[in-house]
C-alpha positions in Angstrom: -18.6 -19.0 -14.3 -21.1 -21.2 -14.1 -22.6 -23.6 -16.8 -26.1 -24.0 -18.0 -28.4 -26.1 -19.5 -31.8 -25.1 -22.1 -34.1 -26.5 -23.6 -35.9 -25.0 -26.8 -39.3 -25.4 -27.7 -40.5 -24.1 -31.1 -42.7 -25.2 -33.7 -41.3 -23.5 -36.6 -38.0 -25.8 -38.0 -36.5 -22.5 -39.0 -37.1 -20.4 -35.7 -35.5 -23.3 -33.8 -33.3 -23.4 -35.8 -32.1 -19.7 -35.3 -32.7 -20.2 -31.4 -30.0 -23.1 -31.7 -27.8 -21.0 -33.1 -28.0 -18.2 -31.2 -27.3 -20.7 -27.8 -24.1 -22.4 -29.6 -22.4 -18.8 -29.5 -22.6 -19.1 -25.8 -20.0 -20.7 -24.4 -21.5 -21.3 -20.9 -25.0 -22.5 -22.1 -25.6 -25.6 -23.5 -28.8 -27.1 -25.5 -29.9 -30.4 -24.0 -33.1 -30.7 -26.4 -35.3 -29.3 -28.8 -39.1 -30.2 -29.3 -41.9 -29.0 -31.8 -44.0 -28.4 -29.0 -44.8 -28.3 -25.1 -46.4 -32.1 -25.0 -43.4 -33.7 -26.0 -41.4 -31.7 -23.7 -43.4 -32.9 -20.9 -43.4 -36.1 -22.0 -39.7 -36.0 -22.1 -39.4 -35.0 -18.7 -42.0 -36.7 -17.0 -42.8 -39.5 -19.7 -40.0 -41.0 -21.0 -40.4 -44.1 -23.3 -38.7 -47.4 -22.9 -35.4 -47.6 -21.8 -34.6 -44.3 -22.3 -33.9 -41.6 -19.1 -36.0 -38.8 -18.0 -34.5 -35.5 -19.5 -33.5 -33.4 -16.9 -35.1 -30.3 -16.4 -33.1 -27.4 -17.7 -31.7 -24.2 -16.1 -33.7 -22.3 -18.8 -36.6 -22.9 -21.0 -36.5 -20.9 -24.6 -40.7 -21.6 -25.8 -42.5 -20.1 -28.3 -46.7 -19.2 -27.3 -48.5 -20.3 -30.5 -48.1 -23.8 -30.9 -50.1 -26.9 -31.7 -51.7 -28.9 -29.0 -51.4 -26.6 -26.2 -50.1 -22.9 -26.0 -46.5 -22.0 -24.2 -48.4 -19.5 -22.0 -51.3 -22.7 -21.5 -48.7 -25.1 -20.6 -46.7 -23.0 -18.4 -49.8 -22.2 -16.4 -50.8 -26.0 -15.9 -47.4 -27.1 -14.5 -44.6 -25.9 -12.0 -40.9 -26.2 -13.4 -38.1 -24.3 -11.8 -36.2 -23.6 -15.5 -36.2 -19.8 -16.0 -38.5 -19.1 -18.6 -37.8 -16.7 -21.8 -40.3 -16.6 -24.3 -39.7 -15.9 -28.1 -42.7 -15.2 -30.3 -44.2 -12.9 -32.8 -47.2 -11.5 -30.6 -46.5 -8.7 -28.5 -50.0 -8.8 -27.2 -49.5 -11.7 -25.3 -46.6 -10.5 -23.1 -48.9 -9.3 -19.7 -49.7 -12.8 -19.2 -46.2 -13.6 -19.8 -45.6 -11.6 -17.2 -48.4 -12.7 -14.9 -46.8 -16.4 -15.1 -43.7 -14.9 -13.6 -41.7 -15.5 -17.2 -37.8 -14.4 -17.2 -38.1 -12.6 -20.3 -40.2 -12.2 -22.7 -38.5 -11.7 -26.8 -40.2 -10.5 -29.8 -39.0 -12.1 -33.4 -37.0 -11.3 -35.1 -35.0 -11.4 -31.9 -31.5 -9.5 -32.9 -28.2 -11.6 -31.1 -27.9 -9.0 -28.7 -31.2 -8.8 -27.4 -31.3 -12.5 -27.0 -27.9 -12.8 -25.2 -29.5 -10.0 -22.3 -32.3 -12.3 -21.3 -29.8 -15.3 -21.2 -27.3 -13.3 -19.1 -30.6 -11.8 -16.7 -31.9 -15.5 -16.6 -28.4 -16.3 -15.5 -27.8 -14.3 -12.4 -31.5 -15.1 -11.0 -30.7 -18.8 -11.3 -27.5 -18.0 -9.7 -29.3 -16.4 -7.0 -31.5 -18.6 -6.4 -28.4 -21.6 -6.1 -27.0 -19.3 -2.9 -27.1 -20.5 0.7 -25.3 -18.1 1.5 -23.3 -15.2 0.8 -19.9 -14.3 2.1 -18.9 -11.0 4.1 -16.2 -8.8 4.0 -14.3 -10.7 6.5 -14.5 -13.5 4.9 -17.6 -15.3 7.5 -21.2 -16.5 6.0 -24.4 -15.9 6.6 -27.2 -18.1 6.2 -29.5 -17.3 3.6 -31.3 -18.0 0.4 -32.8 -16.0 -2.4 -36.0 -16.5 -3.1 -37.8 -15.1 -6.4 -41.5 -13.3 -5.9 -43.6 -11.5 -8.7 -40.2 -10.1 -10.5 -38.0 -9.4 -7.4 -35.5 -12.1 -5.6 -35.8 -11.2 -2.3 -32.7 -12.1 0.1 -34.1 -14.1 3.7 -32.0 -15.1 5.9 -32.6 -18.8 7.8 -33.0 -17.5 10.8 -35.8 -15.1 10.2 -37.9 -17.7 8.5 -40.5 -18.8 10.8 -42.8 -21.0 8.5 -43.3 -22.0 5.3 -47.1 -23.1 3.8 -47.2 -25.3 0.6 -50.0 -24.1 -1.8 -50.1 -26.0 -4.7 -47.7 -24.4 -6.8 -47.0 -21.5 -4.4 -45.5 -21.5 -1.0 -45.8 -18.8 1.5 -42.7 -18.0 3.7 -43.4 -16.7 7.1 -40.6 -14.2 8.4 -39.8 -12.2 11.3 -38.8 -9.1 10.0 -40.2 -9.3 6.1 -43.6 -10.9 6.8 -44.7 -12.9 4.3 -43.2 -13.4 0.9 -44.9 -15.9 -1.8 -42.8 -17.6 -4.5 -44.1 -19.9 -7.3 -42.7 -22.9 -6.6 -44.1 -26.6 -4.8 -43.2 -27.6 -1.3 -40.8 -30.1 -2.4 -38.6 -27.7 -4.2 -38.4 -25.0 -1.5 -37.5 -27.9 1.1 -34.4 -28.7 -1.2 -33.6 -25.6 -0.3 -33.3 -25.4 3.6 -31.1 -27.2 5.6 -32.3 -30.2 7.4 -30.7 -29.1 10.9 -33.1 -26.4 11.2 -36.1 -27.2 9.0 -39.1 -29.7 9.4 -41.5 -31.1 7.6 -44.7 -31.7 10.1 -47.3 -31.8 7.7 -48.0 -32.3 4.0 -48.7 -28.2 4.0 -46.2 -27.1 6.5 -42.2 -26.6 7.0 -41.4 -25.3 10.6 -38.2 -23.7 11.7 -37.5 -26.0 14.5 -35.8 -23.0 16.6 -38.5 -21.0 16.3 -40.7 -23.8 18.0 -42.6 -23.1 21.7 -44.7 -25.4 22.4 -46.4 -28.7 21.1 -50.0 -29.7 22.0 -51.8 -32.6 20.6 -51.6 -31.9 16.8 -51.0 -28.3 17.4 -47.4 -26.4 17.1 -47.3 -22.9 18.8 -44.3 -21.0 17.7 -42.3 -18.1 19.6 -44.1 -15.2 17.4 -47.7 -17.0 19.0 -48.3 -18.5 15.4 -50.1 -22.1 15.2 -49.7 -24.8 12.5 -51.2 -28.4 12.3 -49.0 -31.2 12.8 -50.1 -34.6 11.0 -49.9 -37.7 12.4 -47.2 -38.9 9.6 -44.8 -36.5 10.6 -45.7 -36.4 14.8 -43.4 -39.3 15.5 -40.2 -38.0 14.4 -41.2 -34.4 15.9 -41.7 -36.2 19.1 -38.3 -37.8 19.1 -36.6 -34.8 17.7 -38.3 -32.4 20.6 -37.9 -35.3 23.4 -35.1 -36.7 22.3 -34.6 -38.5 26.3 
């Protein structure tokens, strides 16, 4: 089984407190920090002071919604982090837009043990799914694939089938063959960590090609097989050149 790391971020000494608690029962989950409210997360993350190292961002993020400074549901909004996100509060009003900022789980207090460890072991397997290349058959062969996490369903695409993928701020679109698109919440950067460099190209700020899927280049201009077109910037044109003439 595989260990995990959390963060907790609470306002209330007592409510954090309890959350603390509650993580120290699990063997596999370990607290790497707990702050009074979202800006000094951040700040931790992002921000560090002196000679102390950024805190690295954690499998899953435990945050209450009322806090000072800036709301959970606020914060999460302004920012992309890839933590899986369970909130704990006392408002059950608030849990649509929970939902809408594609949360994990959402907990009302008093949150019983039990309740608490479900969301821990859901947030679990989705960043378990997530961490899969690939996924072994019956015979003991792989296939190439990745799980990728839209709205509230991880949706399995193989390598091969991806065709594109467009960066769009804190979303990126994923072109496929046979599943058409699929959008995830996440930046370009992250998804790109994801794909193997063999197959997969950067050619523009906005833009990840699947170099097999490639037809044709002309000018700034890739056409792929399916008769799609994407920009190619100049930043990137060089090592496309030398990767598609390599003679």
């Amino acid at each position: 089984m595989n260990n995990f790391t959390c963060v907790i971020i609470e306002d209330e000494p007592v409510a954090r407190k309890g959350i603390a608690e509650y993580v120290s029962r699990i063997e596999w989950l370990k607290c790497i920090g707990t702050f009074e409210d979202a800006l000094q997360f951040d700040n931790a993350i992002h921000t560090p002071s002196g000679d102390t190292p950024p805190l690295p961002e954690p499998d899953f993020l435990f945050a209450d919604i009322e806090m000072p400074g800036i709301s959970g549901l606020d914060y999460l909004a302004s920012t992309h982090i890839s933590s899986a996100v369970i909130l704990i509060t006392a408002y059950e009003s608030y849990a649509l837009r929970g939902y809408e900022l594609d949360i994990t789980d959402y907990l009302l207090k008093p949150v019983p043990f039990s309740r608490f460890l479900k969301a821990v072991n859901k947030a679990r397997a989705y960043k378990e799914a997530l961490s899969a290349h690939s996924l072994p058959t019956a015979n003991g062969t792989f296939h190439d694939s990745i799980f990728v996490k839209s709205d509230r369903v991880i949706h399995r695409i193989t390598l091969s089938d991806i065709l594109y993928a467009e960066g769009m701020e804190n979303y990126v679109k994923i072109y496929t063959s046979t599943q058409g698109m699929i959008i995830s919440r996440t930046t370009m950067k992250s998804f790109h960590a994801t794909l193997p460099t063999s197959t997969f190209m950067q050619v523009h700020k906005s833009f990840i090609v699947n170099i097999s899927h490639i037809q044709s280049l002309d000018g700034n201009r890739l056409q792929l097989l399916d008769g799609s077109e994407i920009p190619v910037s100049k930043s990137f044109k060089t090592h496309l050149l030398t990767l598609l003439t390599p003679h």
